[in-house]
C-alpha positions as CSV (number, residue, x, y, z in Angstrom):
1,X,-10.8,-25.5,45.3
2,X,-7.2,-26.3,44.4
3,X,-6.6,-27.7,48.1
4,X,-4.2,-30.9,47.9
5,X,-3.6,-30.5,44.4
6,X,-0.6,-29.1,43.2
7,X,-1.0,-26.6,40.7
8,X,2.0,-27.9,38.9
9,X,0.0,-31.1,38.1
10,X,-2.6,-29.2,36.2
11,X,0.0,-27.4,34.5
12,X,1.6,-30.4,33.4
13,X,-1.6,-32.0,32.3
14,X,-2.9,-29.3,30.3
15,X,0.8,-29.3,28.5
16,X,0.3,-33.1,28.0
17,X,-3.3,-32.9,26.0
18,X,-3.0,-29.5,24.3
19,X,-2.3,-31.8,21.3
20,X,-4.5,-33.4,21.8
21,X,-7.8,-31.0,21.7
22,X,-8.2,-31.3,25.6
23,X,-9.5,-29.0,27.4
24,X,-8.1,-29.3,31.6
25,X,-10.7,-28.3,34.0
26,X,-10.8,-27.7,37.9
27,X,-13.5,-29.9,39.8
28,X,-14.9,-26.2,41.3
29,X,-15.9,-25.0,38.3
30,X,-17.9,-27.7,37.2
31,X,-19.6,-28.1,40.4
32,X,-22.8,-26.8,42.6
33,X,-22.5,-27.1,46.2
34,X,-26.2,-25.3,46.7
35,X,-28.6,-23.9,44.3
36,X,-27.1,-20.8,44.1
37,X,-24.3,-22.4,42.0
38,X,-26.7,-23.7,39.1
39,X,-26.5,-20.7,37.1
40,X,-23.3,-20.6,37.2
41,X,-23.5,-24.3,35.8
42,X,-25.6,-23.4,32.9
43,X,-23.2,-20.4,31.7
44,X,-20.3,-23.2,31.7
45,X,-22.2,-25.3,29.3
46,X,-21.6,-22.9,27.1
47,X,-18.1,-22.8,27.0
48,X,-16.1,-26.0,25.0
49,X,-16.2,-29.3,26.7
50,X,-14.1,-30.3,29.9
51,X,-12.4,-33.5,28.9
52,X,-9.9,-33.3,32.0
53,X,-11.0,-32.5,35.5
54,X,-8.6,-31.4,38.4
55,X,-10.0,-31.6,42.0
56,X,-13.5,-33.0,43.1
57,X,-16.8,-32.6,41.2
58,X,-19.4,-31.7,44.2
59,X,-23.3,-31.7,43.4
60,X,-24.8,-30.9,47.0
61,X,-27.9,-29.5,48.5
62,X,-30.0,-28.5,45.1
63,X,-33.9,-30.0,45.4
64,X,-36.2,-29.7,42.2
65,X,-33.8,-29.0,39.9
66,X,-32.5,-30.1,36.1
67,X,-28.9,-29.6,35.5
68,X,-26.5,-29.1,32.5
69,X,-25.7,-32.6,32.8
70,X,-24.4,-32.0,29.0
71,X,-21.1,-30.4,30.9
72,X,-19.6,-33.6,32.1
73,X,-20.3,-35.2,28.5
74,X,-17.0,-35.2,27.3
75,X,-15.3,-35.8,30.7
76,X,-12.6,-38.9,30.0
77,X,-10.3,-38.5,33.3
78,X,-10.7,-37.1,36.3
79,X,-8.1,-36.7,39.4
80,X,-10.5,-36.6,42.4
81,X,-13.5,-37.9,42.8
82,X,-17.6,-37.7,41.7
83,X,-19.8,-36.3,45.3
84,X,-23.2,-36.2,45.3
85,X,-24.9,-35.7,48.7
86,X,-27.9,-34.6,49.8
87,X,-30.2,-34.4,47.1
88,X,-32.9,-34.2,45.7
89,X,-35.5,-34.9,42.8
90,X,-33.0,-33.8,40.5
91,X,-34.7,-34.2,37.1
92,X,-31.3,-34.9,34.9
93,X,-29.9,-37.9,35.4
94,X,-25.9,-37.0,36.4
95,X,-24.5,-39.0,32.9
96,X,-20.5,-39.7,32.3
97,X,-20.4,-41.4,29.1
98,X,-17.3,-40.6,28.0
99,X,-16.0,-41.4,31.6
100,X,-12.5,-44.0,31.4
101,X,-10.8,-43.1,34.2
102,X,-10.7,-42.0,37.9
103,X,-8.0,-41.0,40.6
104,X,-9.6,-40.3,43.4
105,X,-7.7,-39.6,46.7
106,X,-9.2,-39.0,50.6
107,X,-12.5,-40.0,49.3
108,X,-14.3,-42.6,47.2
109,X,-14.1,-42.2,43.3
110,X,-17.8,-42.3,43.5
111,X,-20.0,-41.2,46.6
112,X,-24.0,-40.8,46.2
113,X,-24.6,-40.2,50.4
114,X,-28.5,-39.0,51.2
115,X,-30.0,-38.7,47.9
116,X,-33.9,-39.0,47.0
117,X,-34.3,-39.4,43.3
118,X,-30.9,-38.8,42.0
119,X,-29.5,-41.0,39.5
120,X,-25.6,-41.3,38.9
121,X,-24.2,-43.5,35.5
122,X,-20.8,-44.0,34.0
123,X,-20.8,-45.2,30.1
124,X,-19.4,-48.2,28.8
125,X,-15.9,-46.9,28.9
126,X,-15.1,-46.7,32.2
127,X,-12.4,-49.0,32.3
128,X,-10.7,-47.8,35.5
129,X,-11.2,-46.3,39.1
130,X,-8.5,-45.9,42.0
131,X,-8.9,-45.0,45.6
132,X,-6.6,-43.8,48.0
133,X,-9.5,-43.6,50.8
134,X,-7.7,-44.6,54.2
135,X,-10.7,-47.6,54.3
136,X,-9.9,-48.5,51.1
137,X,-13.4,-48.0,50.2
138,X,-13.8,-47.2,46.3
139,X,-17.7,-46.5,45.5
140,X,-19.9,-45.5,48.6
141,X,-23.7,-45.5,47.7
142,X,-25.6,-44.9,51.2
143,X,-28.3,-43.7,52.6
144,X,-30.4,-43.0,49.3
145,X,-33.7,-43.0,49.0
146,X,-34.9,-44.3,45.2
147,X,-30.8,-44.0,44.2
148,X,-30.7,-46.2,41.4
149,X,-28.1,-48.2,40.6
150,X,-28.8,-50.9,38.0
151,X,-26.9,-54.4,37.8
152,X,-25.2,-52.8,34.6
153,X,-23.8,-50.2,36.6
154,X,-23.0,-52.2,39.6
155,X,-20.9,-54.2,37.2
156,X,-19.3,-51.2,35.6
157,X,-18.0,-50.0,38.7
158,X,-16.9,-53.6,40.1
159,X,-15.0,-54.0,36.8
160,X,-13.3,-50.6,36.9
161,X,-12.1,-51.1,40.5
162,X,-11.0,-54.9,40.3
163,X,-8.9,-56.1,41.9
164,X,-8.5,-53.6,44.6
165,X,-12.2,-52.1,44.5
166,X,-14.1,-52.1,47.5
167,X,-17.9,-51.3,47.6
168,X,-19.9,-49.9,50.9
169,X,-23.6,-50.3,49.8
170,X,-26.6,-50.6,51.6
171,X,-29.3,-49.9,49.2
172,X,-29.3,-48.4,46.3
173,X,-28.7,-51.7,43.9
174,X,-31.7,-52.6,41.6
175,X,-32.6,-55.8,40.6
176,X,-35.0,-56.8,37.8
177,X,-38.2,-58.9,39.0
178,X,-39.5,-62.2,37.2
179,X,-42.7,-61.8,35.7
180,X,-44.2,-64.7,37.4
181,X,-47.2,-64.6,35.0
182,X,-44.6,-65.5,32.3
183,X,-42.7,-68.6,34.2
184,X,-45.8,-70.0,36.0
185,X,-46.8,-72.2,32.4
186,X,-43.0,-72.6,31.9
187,X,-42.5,-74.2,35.5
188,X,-45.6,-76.0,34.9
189,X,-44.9,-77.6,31.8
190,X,-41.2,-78.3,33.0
191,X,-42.9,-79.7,36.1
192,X,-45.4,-82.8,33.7
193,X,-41.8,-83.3,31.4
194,X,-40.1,-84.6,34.8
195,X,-42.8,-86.4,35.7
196,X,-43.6,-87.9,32.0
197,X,-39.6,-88.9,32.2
198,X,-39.6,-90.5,35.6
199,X,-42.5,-92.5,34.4
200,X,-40.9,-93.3,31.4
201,X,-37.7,-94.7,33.4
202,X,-39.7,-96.6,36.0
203,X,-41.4,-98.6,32.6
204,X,-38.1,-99.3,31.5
205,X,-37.0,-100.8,34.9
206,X,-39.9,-102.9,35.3
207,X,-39.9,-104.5,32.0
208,X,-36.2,-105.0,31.7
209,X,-35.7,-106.7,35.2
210,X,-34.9,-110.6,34.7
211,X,-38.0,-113.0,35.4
212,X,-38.3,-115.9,37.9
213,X,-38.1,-118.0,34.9
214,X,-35.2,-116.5,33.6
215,X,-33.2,-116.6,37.3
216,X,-33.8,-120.4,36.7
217,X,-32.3,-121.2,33.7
């Protein structure tokens, strides 16, 4: 699944980081487009770890299912972009850690279209993502059902497409909840130290305005 890219440019990556221990990988091989490609996925997991990845990663159409996830553990770069569509209850969260970098081209760096259950995560590395998607759209999260994106993510991906990043969202983003239990007292005893205050000021007022004596004189 080569289409687009040049085969030069993997050629010339692979020359670039055989020094150092890289291992250059096409997006097709590290993919499953239905579940008859998960096999495949596990007898790739045994093979040394892709660092480099040419070409799109897909991961469409599998239900009930745990992947290798472990195969995209040592991915740093990748020219093309992350897919994941129609899934779902996939037991293995899909994990970059070692993720730093991606080039993505006619579509997002990261999609997650009509998911149920999936999760998707970078690590803490990813310092940079680049879109050539004719909307300029560089992380499109849609139509998920229980796709989990954490504020820790969110800002991940913000941070790795600023300036130029552009999100299309709409769900998917997870916000922690206040435990009202624990700020109830807090807003109540806040509440008595304003009034306690104002009272305190009011005293102050009253006692320190002049007297009708002391107009007099």
């Amino acid at each position: 699944m080569l289409s687009g890219v040049p085969k030069l440019l993997v050629f010339l990556i692979s020359c670039c980081h055989v020094a150092l221990a890289a291992r250059v990988c096409i997006g097709q091989n590290i993919s499953a487009t239905d579940m008859s490609d998960v096999p495949y996925l596990f007898e790739m997991a045994k093979e040394p770890r892709c660092t480099h990845v040419i070409g799109d990663i897909f991961i469409m159409n599998l239900t009930d299912i745990e992947l290798p996830v472990d195969i995209y553990r040592s991915v740093r770069k990748i020219y093309g972009s992350i897919i994941v569509i129609n899934n779902t209850n996939i037991h293995t969260p899909i994990h970059f850690p070692s993720l730093r970098f991606i080039n993505a081209t006619v579509l997002p760096a990261i999609t997650a279209f009509k998911n149920r259950n999936v999760m998707v995560s970078v690590g803490p590395h990813f310092k940079k993502a680049i879109s050539e998607q004719k909307h300029g759209i560089t992380f499109a999260v849609v139509h998920n059902l229980n796709f989990v994106i954490d504020t820790d993510q969110y800002n991940l991906w913000w941070l790795a497409g600023y300036p130029n990043g552009r999100f299309l969202l709409d769900s998917g983003l997870m916000a922690s909840v206040c435990d009202e239990n624990l700020f109830k007292p807090i807003a109540a005893i806040l509440g008595w130290l304003f009034v306690a205050l104002a009272l305190g000021l009011s005293t102050v007022a009253f006692y320190d305005r002049p007297t009708k004596k002391q107009k007099q004189e």
